[in-house]
C-alpha positions as CSV (number, residue, x, y, z in Angstrom):
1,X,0.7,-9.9,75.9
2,X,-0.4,-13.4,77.2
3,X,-0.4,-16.0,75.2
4,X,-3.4,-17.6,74.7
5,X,-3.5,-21.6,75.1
6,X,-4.9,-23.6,72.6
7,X,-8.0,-25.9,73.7
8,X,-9.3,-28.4,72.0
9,X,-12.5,-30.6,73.0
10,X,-13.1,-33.9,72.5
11,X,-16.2,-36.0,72.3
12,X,-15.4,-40.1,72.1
13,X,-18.3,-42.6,71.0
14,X,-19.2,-45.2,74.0
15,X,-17.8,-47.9,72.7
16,X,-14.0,-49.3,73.6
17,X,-12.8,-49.8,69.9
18,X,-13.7,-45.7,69.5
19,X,-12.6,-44.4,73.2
20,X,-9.1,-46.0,73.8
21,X,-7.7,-44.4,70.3
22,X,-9.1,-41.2,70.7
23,X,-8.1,-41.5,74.0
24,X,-4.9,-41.9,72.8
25,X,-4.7,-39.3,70.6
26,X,-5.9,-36.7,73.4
27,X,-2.8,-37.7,75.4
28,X,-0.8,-36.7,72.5
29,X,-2.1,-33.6,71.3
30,X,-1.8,-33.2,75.2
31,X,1.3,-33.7,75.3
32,X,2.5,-31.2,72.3
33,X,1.1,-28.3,75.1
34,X,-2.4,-28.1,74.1
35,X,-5.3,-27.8,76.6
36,X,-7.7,-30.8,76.1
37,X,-11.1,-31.8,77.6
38,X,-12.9,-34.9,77.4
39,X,-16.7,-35.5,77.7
40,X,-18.0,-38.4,78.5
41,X,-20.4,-40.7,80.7
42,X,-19.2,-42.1,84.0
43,X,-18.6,-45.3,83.4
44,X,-16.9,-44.8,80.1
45,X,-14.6,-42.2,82.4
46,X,-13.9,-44.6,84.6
47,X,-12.2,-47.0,81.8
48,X,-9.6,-44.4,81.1
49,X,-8.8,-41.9,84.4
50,X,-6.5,-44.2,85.7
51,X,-4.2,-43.8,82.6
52,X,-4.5,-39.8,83.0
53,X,-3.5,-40.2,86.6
54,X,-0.8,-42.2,86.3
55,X,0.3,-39.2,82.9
56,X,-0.3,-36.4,85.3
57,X,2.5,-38.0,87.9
58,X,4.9,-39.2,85.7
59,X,5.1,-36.4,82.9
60,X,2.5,-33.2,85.0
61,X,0.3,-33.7,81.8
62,X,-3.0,-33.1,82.9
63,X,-6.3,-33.1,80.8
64,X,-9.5,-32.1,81.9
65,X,-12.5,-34.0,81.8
66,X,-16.1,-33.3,82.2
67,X,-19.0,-36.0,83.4
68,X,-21.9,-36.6,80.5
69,X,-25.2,-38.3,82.6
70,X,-26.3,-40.7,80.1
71,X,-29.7,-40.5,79.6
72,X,-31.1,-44.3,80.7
73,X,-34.5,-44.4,81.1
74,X,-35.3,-41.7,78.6
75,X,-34.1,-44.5,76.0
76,X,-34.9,-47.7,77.7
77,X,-31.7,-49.0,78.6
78,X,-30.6,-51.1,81.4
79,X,-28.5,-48.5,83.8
80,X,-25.3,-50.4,83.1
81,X,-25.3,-50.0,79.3
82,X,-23.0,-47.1,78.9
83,X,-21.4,-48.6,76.5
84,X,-21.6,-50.4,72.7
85,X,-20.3,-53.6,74.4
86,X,-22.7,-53.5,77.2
87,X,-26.0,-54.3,75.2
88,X,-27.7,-57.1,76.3
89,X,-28.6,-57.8,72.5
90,X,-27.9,-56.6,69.5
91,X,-31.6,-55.2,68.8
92,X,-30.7,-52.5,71.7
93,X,-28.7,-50.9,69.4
94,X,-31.5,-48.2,67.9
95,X,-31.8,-47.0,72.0
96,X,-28.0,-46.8,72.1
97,X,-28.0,-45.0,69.2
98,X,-31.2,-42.5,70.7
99,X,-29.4,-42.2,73.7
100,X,-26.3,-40.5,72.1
101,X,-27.9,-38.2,70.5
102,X,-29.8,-37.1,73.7
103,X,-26.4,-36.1,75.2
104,X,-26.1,-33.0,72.7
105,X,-28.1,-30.4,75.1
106,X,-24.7,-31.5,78.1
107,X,-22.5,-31.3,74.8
108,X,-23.9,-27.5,73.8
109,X,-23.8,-26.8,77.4
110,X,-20.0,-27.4,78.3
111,X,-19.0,-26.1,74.8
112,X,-20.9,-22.7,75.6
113,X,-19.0,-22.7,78.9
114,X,-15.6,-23.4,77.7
115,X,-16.0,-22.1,74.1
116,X,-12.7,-24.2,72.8
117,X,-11.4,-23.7,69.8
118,X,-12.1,-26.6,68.3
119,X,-14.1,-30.1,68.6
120,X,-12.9,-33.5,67.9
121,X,-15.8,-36.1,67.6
122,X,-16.1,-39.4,67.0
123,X,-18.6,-39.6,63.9
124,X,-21.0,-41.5,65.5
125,X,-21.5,-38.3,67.6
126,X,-23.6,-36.4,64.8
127,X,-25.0,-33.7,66.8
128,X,-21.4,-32.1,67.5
129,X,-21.8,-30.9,64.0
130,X,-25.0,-28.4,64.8
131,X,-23.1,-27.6,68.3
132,X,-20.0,-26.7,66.4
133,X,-21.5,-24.6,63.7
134,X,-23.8,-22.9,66.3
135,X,-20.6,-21.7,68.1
136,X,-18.6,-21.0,65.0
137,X,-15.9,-23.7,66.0
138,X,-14.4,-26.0,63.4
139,X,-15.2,-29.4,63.8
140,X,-12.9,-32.5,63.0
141,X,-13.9,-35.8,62.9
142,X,-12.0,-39.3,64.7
143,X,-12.3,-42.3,62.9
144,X,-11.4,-45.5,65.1
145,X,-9.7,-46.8,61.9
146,X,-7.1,-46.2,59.2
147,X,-7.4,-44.6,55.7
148,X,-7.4,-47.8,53.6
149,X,-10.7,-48.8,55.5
150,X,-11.9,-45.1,55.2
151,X,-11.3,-45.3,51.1
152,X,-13.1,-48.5,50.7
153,X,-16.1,-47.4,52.6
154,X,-16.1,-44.1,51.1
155,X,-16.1,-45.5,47.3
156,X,-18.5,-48.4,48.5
157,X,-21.0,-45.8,49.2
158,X,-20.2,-44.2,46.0
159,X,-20.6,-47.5,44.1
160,X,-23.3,-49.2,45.9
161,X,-25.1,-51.5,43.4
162,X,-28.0,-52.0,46.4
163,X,-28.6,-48.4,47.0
164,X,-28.8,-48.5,42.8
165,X,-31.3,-51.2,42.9
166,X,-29.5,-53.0,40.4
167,X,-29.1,-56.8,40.0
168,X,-26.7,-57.3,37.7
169,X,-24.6,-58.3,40.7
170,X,-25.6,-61.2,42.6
171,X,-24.7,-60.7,46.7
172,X,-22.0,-63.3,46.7
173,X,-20.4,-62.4,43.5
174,X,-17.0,-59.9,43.8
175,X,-16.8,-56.5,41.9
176,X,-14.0,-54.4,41.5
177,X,-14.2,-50.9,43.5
178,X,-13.0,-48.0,40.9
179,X,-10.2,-45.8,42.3
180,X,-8.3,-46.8,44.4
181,X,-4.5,-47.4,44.6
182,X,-4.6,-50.9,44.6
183,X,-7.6,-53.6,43.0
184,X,-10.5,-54.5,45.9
185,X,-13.1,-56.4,44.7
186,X,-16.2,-56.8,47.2
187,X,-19.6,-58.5,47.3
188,X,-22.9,-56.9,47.5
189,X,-23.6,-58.7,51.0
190,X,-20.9,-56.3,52.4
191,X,-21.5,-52.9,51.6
192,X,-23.2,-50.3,53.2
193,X,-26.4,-50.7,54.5
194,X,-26.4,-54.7,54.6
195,X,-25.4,-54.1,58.7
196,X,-28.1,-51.9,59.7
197,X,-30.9,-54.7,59.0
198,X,-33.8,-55.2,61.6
199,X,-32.1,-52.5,63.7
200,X,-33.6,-49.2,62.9
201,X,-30.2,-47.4,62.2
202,X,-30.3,-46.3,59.0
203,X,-32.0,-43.1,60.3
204,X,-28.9,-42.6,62.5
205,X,-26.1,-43.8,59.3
206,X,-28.1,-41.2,57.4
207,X,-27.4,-38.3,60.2
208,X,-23.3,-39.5,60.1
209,X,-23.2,-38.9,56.7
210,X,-24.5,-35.4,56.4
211,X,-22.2,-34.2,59.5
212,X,-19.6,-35.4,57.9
213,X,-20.0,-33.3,54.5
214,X,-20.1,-30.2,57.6
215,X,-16.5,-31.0,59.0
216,X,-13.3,-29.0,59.1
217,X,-11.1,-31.9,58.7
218,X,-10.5,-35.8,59.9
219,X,-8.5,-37.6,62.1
220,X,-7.8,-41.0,61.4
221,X,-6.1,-43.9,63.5
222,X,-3.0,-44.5,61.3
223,X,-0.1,-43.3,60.4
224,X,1.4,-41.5,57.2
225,X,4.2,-44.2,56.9
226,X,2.0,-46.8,57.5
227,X,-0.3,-46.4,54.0
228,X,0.9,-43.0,52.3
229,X,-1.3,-44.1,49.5
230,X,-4.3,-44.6,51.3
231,X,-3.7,-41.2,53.1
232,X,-3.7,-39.5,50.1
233,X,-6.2,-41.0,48.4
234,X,-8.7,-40.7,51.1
235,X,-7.7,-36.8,50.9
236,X,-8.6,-36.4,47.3
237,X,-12.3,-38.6,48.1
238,X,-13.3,-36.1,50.5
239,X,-11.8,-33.2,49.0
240,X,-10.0,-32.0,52.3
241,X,-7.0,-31.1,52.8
242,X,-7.4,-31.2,57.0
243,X,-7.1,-34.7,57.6
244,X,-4.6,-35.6,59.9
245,X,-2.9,-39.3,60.9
């Protein structure tokens, strides 16, 4: 009997600090003889086919990818912003946002053609969650950062004092967030929330957070040996035991 190759799909937010880790991380899993794909827009293609090239000549390791037409007009962006970093302002960031989440028909499209056997998406890709479970595919998550960061955020949600509505805290005044491995105080002014002012993304931060209580496991951008605590700590916080550095 044949055996059956292993193919994994991954979905990369459009913005460079989320596309050239999990990039990265395609090349590796590539690399350990499992079929990748990546789906993206054009110009976001364009900032990483070289690499894949110049992998496919030097070590035959090839991965497939797939072209996502990002949806311009329909939001009201300028036809060069196919990326985060290509906003002409900051308050273009609710379009962006609307934008992404216009892909998911493409998305459910090539995943109902290929049917891998599993998704990786960037969390800012919420929609993979409904295309996953409508396929019966697990889905796992890439954060573009590391499990200490991941912790903090996670127990700053848990222990907001602004989603509390309390003021016993003023916004410059430091409080200690409770379990964790080592003491982190913060201020009001920078948990969750404060960032989305005058934008219109809460909406959006609202739809991360539900996909994520829907995924199969996480991939973070770290290293065990890098912050073994953290690692395991951010483990026990979601309750997973799929999370993978």
């Amino acid at each position: 009997m044949a055996k059956t190759e292993l193919h994994l799909f991954f979905f990369p937010f459009m913005s460079p600090g989320h596309l050239i880790p999990m990039v990265d991380i395609a090349r590796l899993v590539a690399a350990h003889g499992v079929k990748v794909s990546i789906a993206t827009t054009p110009r976001n293609i364009s900032r990483f086919q070289n690499i894949l090239i110049r992998d496919q000549d030097d070590s035959d390791l090839h991965i497939n990818i797939h072209k996502l037409e990002f949806p311009f007009s329909e939001a009201n962006l300028p036809e060069t912003c196919e990326s985060l970093d290509s906003l002409p302002t900051r308050l273009h960031s609710y379009n962006f946002s609307k934008a992404t989440m216009m892909l998911q028909p493409q998305g459910d499209e090539l995943v109902r053609q290929h049917r891998p056997d599993a998704i990786v998406s960037d969390m800012n890709l919420p929609w993979t969650a409904d295309v996953a479970d409508k396929y019966g595919i697990p889905r796992i998550i890439f954060h573009g950062t590391c499990c200490f960061s991941l912790s903090v955020s996670a127990v700053s949600a848990q222990h907001n004092p602004n989603a509390n509505n309390t003021n016993s805290v003023s916004y410059t005044q430091p409080f200690l967030l409770p379990g964790l491995p080592d003491p982190v105080y913060v201020t009001k002014s920078q948990m969750p929330g404060r960032f989305f002012g005058n934008t219109g993304l809460e909406e959006f931060f609202a739809k991360f957070i539900d996909a994520e209580t829907k995924t199969y496991g996480t991939v973070a951008n770290t290293f065990c040996e890098l912050e073994p605590k953290y690692v395991d700590c951010y483990a026990k916080i979601t309750g997973k035991k799929n999370n993978y550095s």
